[in-house]
C-alpha positions as CSV (number, residue, x, y, z in Angstrom):
1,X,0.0,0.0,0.0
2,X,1.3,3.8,-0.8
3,X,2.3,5.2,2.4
4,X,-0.2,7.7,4.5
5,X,1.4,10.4,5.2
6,X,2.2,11.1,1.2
7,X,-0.5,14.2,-0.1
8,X,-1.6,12.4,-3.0
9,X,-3.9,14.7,-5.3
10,X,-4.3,12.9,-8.3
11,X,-4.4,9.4,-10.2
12,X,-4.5,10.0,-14.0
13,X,-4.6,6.8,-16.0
14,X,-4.4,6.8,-19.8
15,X,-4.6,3.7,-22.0
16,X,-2.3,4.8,-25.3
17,X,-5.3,4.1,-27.7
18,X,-5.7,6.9,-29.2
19,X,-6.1,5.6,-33.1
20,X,-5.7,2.7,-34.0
21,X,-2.4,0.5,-33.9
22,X,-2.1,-2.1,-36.8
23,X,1.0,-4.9,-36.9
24,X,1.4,-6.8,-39.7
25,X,-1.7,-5.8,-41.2
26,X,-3.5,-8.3,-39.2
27,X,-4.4,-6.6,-35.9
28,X,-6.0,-3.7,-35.2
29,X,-6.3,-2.1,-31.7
30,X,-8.9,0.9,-30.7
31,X,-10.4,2.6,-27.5
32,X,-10.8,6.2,-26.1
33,X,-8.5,7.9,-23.3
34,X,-9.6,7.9,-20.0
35,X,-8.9,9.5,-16.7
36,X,-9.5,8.0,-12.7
37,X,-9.2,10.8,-9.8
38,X,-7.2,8.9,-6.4
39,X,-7.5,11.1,-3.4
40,X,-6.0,10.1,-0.1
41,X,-4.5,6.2,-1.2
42,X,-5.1,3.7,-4.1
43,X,-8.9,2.7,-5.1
44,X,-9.9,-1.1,-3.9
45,X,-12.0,-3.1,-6.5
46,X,-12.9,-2.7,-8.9
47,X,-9.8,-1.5,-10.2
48,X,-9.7,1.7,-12.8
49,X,-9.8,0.5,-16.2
50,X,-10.8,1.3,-20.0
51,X,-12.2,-0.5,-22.9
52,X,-10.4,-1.3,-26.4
53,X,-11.4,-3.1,-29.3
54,X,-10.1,-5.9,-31.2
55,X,-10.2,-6.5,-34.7
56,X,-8.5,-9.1,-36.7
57,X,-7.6,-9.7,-40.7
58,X,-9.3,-12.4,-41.2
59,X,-12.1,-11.4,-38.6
60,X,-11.9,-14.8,-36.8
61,X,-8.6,-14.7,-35.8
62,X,-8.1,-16.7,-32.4
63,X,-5.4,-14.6,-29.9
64,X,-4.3,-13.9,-26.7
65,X,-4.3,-10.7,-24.9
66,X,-1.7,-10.4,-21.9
67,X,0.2,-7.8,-19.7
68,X,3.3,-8.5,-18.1
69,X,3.2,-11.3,-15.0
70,X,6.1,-9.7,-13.1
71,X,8.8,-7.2,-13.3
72,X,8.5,-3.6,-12.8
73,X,5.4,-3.8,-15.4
74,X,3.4,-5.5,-14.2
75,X,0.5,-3.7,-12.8
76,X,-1.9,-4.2,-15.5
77,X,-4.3,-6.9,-15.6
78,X,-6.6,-7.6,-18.6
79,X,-10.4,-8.4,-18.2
80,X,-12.9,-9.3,-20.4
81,X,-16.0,-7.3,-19.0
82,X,-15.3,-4.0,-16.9
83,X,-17.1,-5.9,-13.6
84,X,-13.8,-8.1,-13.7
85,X,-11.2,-5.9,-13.3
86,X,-10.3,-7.5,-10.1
87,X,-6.3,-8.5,-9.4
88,X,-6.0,-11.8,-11.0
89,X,-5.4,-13.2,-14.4
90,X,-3.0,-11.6,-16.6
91,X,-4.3,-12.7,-20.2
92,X,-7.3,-13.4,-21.7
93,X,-7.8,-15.6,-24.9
94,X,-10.8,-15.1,-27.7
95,X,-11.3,-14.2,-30.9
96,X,-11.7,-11.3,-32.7
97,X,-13.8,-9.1,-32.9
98,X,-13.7,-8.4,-29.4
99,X,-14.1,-5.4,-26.3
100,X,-11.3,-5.9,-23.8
101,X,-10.5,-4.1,-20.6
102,X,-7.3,-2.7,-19.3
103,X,-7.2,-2.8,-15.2
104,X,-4.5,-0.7,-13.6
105,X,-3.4,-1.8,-10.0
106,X,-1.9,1.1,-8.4
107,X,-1.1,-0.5,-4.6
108,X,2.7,-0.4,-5.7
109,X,2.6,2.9,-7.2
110,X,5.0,5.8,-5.6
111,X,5.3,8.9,-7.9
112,X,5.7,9.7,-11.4
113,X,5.0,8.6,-15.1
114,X,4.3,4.4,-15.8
115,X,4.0,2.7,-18.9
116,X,3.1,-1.5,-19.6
117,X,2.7,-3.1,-22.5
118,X,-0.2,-4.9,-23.2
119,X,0.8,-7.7,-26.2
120,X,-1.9,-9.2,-28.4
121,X,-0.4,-12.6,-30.0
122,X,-2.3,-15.0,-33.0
123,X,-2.9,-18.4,-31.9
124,X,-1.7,-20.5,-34.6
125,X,0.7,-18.6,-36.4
126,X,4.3,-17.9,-35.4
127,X,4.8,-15.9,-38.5
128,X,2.8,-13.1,-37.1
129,X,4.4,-10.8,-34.4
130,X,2.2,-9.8,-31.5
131,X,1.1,-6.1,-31.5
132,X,2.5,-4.1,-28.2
133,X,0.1,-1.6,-26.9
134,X,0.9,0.6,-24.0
135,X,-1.3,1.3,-21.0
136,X,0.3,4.8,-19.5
137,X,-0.1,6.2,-16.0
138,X,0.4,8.9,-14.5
139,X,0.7,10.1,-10.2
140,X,0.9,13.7,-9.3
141,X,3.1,13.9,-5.9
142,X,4.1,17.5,-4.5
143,X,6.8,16.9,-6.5
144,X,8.4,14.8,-9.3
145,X,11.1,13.5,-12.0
146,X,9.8,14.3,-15.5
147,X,11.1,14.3,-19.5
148,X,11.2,16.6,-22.1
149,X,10.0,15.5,-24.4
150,X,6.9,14.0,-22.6
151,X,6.2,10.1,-23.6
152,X,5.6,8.7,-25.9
153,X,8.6,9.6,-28.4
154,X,8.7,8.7,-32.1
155,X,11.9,6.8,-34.0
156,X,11.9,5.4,-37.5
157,X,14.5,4.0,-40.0
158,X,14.9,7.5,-41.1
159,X,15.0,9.0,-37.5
160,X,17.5,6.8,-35.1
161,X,18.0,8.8,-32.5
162,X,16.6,11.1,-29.8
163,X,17.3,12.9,-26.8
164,X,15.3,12.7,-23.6
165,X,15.8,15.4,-21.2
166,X,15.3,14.2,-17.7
167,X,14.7,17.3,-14.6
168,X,13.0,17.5,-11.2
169,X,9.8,19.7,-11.3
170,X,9.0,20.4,-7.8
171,X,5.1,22.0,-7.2
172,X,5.0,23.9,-4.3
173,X,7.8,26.8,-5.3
174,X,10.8,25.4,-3.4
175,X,14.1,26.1,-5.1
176,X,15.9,23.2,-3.6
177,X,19.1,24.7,-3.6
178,X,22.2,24.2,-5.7
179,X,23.1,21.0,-8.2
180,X,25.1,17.9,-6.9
181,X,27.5,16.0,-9.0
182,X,26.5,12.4,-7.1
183,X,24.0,11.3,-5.0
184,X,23.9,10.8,-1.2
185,X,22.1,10.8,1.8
186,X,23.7,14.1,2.9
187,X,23.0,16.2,-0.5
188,X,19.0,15.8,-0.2
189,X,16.3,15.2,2.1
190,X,14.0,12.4,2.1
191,X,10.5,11.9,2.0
192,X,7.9,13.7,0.3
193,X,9.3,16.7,0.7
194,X,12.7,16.5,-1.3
195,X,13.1,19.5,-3.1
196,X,15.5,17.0,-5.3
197,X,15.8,13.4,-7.1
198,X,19.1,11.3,-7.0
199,X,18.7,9.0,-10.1
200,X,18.9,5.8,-9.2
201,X,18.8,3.3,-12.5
202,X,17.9,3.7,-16.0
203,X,17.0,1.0,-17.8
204,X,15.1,-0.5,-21.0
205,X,12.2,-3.1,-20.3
206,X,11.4,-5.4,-21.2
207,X,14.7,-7.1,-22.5
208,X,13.5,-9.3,-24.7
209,X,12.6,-9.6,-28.2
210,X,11.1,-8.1,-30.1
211,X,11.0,-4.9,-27.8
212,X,14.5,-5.3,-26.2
213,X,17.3,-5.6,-28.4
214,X,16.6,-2.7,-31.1
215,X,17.0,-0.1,-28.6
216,X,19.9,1.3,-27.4
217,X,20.6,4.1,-24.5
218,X,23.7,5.9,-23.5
219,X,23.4,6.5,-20.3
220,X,24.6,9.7,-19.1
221,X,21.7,10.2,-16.1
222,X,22.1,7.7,-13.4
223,X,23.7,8.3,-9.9
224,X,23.3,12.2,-11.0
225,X,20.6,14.5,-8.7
226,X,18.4,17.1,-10.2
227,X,17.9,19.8,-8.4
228,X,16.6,23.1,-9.0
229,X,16.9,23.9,-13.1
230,X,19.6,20.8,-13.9
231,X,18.6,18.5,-15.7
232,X,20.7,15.6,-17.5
233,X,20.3,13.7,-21.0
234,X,19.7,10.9,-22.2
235,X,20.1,9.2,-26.2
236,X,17.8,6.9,-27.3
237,X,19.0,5.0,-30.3
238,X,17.6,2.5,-32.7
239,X,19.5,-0.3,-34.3
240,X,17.0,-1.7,-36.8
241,X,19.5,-4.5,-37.9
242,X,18.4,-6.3,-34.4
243,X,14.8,-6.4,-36.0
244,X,15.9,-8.3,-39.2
245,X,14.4,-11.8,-38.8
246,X,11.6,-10.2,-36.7
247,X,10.3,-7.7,-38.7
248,X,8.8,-5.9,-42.4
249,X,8.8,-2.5,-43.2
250,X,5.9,-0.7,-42.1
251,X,5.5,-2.4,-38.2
252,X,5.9,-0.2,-35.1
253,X,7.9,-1.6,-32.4
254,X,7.0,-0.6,-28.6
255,X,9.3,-0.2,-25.6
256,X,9.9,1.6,-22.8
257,X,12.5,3.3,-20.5
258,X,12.5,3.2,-16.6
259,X,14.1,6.1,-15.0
260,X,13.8,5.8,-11.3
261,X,15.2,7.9,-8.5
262,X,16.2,6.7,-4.6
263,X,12.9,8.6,-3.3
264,X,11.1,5.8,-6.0
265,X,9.9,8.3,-8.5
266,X,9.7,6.9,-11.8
267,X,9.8,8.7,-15.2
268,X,8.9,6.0,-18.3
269,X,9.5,7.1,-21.6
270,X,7.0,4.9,-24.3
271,X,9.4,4.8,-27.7
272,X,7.3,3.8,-30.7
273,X,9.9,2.6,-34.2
274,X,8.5,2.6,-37.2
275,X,10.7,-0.1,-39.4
276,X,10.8,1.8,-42.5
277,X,13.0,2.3,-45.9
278,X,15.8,5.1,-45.1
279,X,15.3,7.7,-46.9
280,X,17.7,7.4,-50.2
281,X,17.9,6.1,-53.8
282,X,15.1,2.8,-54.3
283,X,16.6,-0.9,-53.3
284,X,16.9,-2.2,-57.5
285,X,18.3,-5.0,-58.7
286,X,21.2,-3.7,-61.4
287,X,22.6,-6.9,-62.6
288,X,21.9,-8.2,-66.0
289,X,19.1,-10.1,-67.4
290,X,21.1,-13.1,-69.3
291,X,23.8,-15.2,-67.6
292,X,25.8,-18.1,-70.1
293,X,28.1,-21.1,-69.0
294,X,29.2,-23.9,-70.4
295,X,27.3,-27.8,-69.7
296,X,28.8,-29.9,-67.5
297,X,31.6,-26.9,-66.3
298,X,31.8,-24.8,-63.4
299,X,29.0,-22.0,-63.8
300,X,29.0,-18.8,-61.7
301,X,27.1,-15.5,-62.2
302,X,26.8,-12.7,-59.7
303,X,23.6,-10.9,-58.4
304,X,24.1,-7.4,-57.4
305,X,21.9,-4.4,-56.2
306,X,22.0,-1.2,-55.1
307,X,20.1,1.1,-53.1
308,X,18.3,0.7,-49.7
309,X,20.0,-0.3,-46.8
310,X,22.4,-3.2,-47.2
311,X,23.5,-6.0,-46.4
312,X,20.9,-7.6,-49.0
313,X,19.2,-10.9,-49.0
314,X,18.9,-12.9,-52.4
315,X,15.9,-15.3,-53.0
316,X,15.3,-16.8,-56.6
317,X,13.0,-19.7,-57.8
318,X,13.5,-22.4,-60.8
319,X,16.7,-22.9,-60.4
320,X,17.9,-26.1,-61.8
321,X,18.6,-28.8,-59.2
322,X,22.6,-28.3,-60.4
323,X,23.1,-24.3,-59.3
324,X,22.5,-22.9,-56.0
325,X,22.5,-19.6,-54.7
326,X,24.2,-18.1,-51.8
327,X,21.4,-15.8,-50.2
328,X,24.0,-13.3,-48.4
329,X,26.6,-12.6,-51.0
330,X,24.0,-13.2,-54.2
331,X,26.3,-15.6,-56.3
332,X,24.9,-18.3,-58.3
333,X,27.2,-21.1,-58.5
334,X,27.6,-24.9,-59.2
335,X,27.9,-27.3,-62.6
336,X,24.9,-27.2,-64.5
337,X,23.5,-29.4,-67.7
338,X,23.0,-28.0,-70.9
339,X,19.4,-25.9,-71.5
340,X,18.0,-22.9,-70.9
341,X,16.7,-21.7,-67.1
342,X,14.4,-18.8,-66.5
343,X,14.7,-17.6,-62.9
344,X,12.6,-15.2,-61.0
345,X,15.0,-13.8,-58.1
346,X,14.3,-10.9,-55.8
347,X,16.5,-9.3,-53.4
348,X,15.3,-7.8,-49.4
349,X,17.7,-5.1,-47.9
350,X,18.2,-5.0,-44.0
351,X,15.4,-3.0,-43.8
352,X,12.7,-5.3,-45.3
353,X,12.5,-3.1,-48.4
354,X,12.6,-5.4,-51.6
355,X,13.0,-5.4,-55.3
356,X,11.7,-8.1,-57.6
357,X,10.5,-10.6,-58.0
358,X,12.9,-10.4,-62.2
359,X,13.4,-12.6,-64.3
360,X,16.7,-13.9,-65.4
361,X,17.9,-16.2,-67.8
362,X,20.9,-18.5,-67.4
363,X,21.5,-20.2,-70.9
364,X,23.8,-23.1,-71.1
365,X,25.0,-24.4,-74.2
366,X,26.2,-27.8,-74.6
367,X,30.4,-27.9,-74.2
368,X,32.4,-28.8,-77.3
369,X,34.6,-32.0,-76.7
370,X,37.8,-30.9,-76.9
371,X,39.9,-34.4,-75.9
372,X,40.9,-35.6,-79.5
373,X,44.1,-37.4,-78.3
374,X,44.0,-39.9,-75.4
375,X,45.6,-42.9,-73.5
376,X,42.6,-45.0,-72.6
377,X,44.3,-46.4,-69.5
378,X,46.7,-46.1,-67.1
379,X,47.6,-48.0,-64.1
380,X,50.2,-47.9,-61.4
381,X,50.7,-49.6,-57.6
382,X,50.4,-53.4,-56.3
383,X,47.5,-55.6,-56.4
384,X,49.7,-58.7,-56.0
385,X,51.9,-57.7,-58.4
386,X,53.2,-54.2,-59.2
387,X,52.3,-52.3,-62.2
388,X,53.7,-49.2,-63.9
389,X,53.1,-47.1,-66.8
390,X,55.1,-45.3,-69.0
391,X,54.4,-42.2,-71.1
392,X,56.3,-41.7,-74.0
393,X,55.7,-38.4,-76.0
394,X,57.3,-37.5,-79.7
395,X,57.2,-34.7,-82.1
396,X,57.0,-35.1,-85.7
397,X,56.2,-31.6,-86.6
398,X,58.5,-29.3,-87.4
399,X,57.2,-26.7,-84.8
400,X,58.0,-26.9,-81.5
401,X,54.6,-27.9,-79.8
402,X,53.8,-27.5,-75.6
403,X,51.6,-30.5,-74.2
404,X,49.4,-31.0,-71.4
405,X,48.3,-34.4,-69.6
406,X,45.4,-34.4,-67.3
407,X,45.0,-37.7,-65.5
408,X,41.4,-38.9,-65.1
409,X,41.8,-41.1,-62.0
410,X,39.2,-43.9,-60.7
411,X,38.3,-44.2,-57.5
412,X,38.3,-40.6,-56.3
413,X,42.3,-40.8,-56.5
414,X,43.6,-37.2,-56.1
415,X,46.8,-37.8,-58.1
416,X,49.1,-40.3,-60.4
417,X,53.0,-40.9,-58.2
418,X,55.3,-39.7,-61.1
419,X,58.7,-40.4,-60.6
420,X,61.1,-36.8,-61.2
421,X,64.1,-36.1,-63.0
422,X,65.5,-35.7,-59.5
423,X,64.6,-39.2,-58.7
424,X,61.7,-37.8,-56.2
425,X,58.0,-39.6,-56.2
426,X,55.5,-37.0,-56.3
427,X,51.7,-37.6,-56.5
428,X,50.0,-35.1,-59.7
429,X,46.6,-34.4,-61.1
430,X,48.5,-33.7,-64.4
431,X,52.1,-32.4,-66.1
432,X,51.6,-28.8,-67.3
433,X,53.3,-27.1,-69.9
434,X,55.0,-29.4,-71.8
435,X,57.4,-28.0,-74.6
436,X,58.4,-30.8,-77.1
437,X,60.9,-29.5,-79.9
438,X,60.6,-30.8,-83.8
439,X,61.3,-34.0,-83.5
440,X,62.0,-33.7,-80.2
441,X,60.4,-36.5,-77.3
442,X,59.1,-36.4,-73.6
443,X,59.3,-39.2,-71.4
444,X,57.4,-40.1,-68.3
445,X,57.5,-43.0,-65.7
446,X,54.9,-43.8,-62.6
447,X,56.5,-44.8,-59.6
448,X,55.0,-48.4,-59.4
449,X,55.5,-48.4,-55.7
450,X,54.1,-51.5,-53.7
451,X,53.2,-49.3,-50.7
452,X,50.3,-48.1,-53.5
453,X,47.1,-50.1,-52.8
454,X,44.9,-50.3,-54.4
455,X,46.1,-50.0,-57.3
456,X,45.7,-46.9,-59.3
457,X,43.7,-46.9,-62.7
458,X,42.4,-44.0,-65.0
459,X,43.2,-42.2,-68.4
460,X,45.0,-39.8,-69.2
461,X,43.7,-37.0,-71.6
462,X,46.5,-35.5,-73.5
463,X,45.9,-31.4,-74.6
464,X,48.2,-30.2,-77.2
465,X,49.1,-27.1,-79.3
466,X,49.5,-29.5,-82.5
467,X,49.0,-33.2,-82.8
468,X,51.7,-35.2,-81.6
469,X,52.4,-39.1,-80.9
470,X,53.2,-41.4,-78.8
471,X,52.7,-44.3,-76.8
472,X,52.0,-46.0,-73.4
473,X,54.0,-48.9,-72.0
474,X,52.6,-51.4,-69.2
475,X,54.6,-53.1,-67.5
476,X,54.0,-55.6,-64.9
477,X,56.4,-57.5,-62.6
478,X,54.3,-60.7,-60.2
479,X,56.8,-61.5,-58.4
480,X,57.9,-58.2,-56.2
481,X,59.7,-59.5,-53.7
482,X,62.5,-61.1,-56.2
483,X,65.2,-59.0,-56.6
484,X,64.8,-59.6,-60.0
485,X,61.0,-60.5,-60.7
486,X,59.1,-61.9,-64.0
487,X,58.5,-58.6,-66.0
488,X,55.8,-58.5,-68.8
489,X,54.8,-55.3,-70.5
490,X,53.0,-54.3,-73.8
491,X,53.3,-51.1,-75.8
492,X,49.7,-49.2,-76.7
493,X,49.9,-46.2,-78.8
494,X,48.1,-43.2,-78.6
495,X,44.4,-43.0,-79.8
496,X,41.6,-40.6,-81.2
497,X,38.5,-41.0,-79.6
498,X,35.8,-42.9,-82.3
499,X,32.1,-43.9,-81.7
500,X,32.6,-47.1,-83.8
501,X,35.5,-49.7,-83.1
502,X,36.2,-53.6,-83.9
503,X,39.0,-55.8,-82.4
504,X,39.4,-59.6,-82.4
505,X,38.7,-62.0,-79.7
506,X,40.0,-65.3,-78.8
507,X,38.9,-67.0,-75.9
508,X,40.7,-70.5,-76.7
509,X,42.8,-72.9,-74.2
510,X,47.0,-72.9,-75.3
511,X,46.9,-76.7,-74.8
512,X,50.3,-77.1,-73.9
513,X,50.5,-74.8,-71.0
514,X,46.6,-74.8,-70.0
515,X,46.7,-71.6,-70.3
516,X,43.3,-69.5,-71.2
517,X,43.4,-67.2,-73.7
518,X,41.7,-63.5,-72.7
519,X,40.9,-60.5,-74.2
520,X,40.6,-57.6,-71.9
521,X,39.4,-53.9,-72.8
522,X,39.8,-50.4,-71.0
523,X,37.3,-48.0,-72.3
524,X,37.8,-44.3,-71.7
525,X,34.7,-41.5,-72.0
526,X,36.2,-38.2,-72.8
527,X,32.8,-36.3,-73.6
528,X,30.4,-34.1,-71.3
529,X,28.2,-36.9,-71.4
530,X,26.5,-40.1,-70.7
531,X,27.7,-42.6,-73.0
532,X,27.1,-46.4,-73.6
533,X,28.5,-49.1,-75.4
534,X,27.4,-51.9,-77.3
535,X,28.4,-54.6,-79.1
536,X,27.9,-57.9,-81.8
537,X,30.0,-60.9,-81.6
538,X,31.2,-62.8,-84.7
539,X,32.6,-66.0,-85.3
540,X,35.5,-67.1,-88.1
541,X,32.5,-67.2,-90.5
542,X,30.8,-64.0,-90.1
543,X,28.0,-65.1,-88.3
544,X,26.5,-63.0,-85.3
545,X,27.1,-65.2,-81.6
546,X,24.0,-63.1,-79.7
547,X,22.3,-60.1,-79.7
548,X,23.6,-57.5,-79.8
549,X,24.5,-56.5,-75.8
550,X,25.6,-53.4,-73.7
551,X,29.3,-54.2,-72.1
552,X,29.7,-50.8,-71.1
553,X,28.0,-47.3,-69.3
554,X,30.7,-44.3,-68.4
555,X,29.0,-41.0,-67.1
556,X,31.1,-37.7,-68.5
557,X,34.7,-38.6,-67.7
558,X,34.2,-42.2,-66.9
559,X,36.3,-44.7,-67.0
560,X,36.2,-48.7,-67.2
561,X,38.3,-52.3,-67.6
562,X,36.5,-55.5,-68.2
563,X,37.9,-59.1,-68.7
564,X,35.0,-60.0,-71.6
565,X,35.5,-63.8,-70.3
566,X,34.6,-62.7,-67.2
567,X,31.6,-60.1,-68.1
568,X,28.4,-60.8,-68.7
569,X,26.2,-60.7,-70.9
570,X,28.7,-60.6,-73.4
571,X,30.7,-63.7,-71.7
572,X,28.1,-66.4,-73.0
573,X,28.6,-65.3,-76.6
574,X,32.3,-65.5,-76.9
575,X,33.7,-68.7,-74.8
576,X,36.0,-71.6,-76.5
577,X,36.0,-69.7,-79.7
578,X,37.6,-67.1,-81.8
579,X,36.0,-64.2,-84.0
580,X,35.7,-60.3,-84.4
581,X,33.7,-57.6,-81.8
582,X,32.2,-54.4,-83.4
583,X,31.1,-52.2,-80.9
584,X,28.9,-48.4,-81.6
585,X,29.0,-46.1,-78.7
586,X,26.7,-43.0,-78.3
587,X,29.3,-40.7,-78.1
588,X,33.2,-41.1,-79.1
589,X,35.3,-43.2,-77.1
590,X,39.1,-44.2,-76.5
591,X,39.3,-47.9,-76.8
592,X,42.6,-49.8,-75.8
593,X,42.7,-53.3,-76.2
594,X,45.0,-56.3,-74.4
595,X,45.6,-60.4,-75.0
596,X,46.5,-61.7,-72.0
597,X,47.7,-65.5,-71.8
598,X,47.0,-66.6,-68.5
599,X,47.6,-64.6,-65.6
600,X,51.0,-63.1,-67.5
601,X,52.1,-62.3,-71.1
602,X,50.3,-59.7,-72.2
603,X,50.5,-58.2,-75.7
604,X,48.1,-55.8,-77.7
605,X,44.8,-56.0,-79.7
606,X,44.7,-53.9,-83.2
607,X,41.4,-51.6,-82.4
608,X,40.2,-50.6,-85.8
609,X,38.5,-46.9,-85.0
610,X,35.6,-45.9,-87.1
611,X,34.1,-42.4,-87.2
């Protein structure tokens, strides 16, 4: 209860509904002023209250009306007839539209100006911020701490910051004497007849979002007393990057500031912030409306703006699956296939202004294959025995020429082990800038290391000025932990990828050794596409073994090795006999083809290369 010796003339409480409050476009809040007279103490029940209406966008929207539960707030109590304004529950839930009433509890009440927040929430929908309405009160003393300007104050995106002047005003004509620098027991009276106020605490309430973190005081009042004509200053400051996730131009944020003095004065100060555009050139989107690339190669274009208030946010829809867009920076990025994408994007600045939705178009032309010199296969390590490969490169024109290999490795392998002309192993993705004199040669050698395993497979794609030759050697030793070893190699030359080929197959028994006879094929897609292979068995007389079958599907790049004794469906065609293979692929192909006899001599197939 207030004490009973204070001269209390007046209790003036105003609910701040003086037109109407909209958030979101989905809540709207009305009601008149009013005004309750207090002489001699606080009323008992009922308490003072006023009506407001609520109305809703759609008109049935289900919410919750409710004033603070504790704090320094927390004196209003909502009711939903004016007979109820009783101390008690602190919301009320129902749909819209609806009359509320505001109940203010003044039992705690000292002196000054008082501000709560009433906050009016949809049921149902996160999306939709509550609306904040303040409830304002005001007690007359003898004598008080008040602001200039009087609540509420106004801030918007264009308008961040204000200053509050903060004074004593005493009533009954009393100078009070000179200023004080800090406050103390000795430097003013106490009780109601202080002819001065010692700031005690200034403070923003409540501190929580959405109300809290956007506002931002420099505090240059507290532990200062006013007396006579000083006065000290506050700043009140918006940061409207706070309200990004929380907000869209055009809502009002509510808060309040609690300046309180020792004698338990209190002075609130209701800021309203309108989140609006800053005044300046429109948010528009300025990059171009056509963005090209290349299928099946890195793509990125870059979104830009200007205008507004960054940092921006970048949305766009029908992207292909392949490109993706990074919302803060406004790159689109990734490996797209070949066609032609039409993309609305938009772009949001920090404020919530936006630009868009515009279309783009990002056209992407199918890539030329540009491999027209390859070794089908590589390999290199130990898988029981240990395998290397050597890369022999020649010359023939009579201008110098400068080469490039790029090693297409299996298995997600990072690099080939090349041995250096220092005698060093190192592991490469390729051997850059070649430079091969007329009739001049390079010469290459993996490092066939048995610490390597598995073993290493791939192609290598060979990129070249002019057209050169050359030829890949194999070379195999099985037994690699003889000083010596049993080494077999073959010799493949370098190829031209085709879409037609046709080698011979033998898949007889060498009697005297009981040896099988086995042809074996590395196939190599250099293209930007899916390709497959298939192929018709012959015998010695010309005549088709099976349908014709499917031994082989690379994606772009791929990559494969196949025993055809061993692979089906192909294998069922060609055992115990002898004949030709023509094969068609769906888009050209490097071919390289072995004779193995048993598990060791090797030598090589003649691949006759269509168009």
């Amino acid at each position: 209860m207030l004490p009973s010796n204070r001269a209390w003339s007046v209790l003036a409480v105003v609910l701040g509904l003086a037109g109407p409050v909209i958030a979101q476009n989905t809540f709207t809040v009305t009601g008149p002023s009013f005004t309750s007279s207090l002489s001699g103490g606080p009323p008992t029940s009922p308490l003072p209250s006023a009506s407001f209406d609520v109305s809703s966008n759609p008109s049935n929207q289900l919410f919750e009306a409710a004033a603070p539960s504790s704090g320094p707030d927390a004196f209003v109590t909502i009711a939903a007839s004016a007979d109820g304004c009783t101390p008690g529950a602190t919301s009320v839930s129902s749909s819209t539209p609806v009359t509320l009433f505001a109940c203010v509890n003044t039992t705690n009440f000292v002196r000054g100006y008082y501000a709560s927040l009433i906050g009016i929430t949809a049921f149902g929908s996160a999306s939709i911020p509550p609306i904040r309405v303040p409830v304002q009160v005001t007690v007359v003393p003898t004598g008080e701490i008040k602001t200039t300007p009087a609540s509420p104050i106004n801030l918007s995106s264009t308008s961040l910051t204000q200053a509050i002047t903060v004074q004593f005003v005493s009533t009954n004509g009393a100078s009070g004497g000179s200023g004080q620098s800090a406050c103390s027991d000795s430097a003013m009276g106490n009780g109601s007849g202080s002819e001065s106020a010692c700031i005690a605490s200034i403070s923003a309430y409540p501190a929580s979002p959405p109300e809290g973190p956007w506002m931002l005081l420099s505090n240059n009042c507290s532990g200062v007393v006013l007396v006579g004509s000083t006065t000290c200053t506050i700043h009140v400051t918006a940061d409207p990057t706070q309200l990004k996730s929380n907000a869209t131009v055009g809502t009002t944020f509510v808060s309040d500031i609690i300046i309180e003095s020792t004698h338990g004065d209190r002075a609130d100060v209701v800021v309203n912030f309108l989140y609006s555009q800053a005044a300046g050139p429109a948010l528009t989107i300025t990059s171009g409306a056509t963005f090209s690339g290349t299928a099946s190669q890195a793509f990125q274009a870059t979104l830009t703006a200007s205008g507004g208030t960054p940092p921006y946010t970048w949305t766009a829809t029908g992207l292909p699956s392949t490109l993706t867009l990074n919302q803060s920076t406004g790159v689109i990025s990734g490996t797209p296939a070949e066609g032609s994408y039409p993309v609305m994007v938009s772009v949001q600045d920090s404020l919530g202004a936006t630009a868009g939705p515009q279309k783009i178009t990002i056209s992407i032309q199918a890539s030329q294959t540009t491999v027209t010199q390859m070794f089908p296969h590589i390999t290199d390590g130990f898988d029981g025995s240990i395998w290397q490969s050597d890369f022999l490169l020649f010359n023939n024109n009579s201008a110098a020429v400068t080469v490039h290999l790029i090693f297409h490795l299996d298995n997600g392998v990072k690099g080939l082990s090349i041995i250096q002309p220092n005698g060093s192993n190192s592991s490469v993705a390729g051997i850059s800038g070649i430079v091969i004199q007329p009739f001049g040669s390079a010469f290459y050698r993996t490092s066939g290391l048995a610490t390597t395993n598995p073993v290493v497979v791939g192609w290598v794609e060979i990129d070249s000025t002019l057209p050169i030759q050359g030829q890949v050697v194999f070379r195999r030793n099985t037994a690699p932990t003889s000083s010596l070893g049993n080494y077999y190699e073959v010799s493949v030359p370098l190829v031209a990828p085709a879409t037609t080929f046709t080698f011979p197959f033998d898949s007889t028994i060498y009697t005297p050794a009981s040896a099988p006879i086995l042809t074996a094929l590395a196939i190599a897609n250099p293209s930007d596409v899916q390709a497959t292979v298939n192929c018709t068995a012959y015998n010695t007389s010309g005549s088709t073994l099976g349908a014709t079958v499917q031994i082989a599907s690379l994606a772009a790049s791929g990559h494969t090795q196949e025993v055809l004794q061993l692979t089906g469906p192909i294998d069922s065609q060609i055992q115990q006999g002898r004949g030709l293979i023509t094969c068609t692929s769906s888009a050209p192909m490097g071919i390289l083809g072995l004779r193995a006899f048993g598990d060791h001599a090797l030598s090589e197939l003649p691949i006759i290369y269509g168009n």
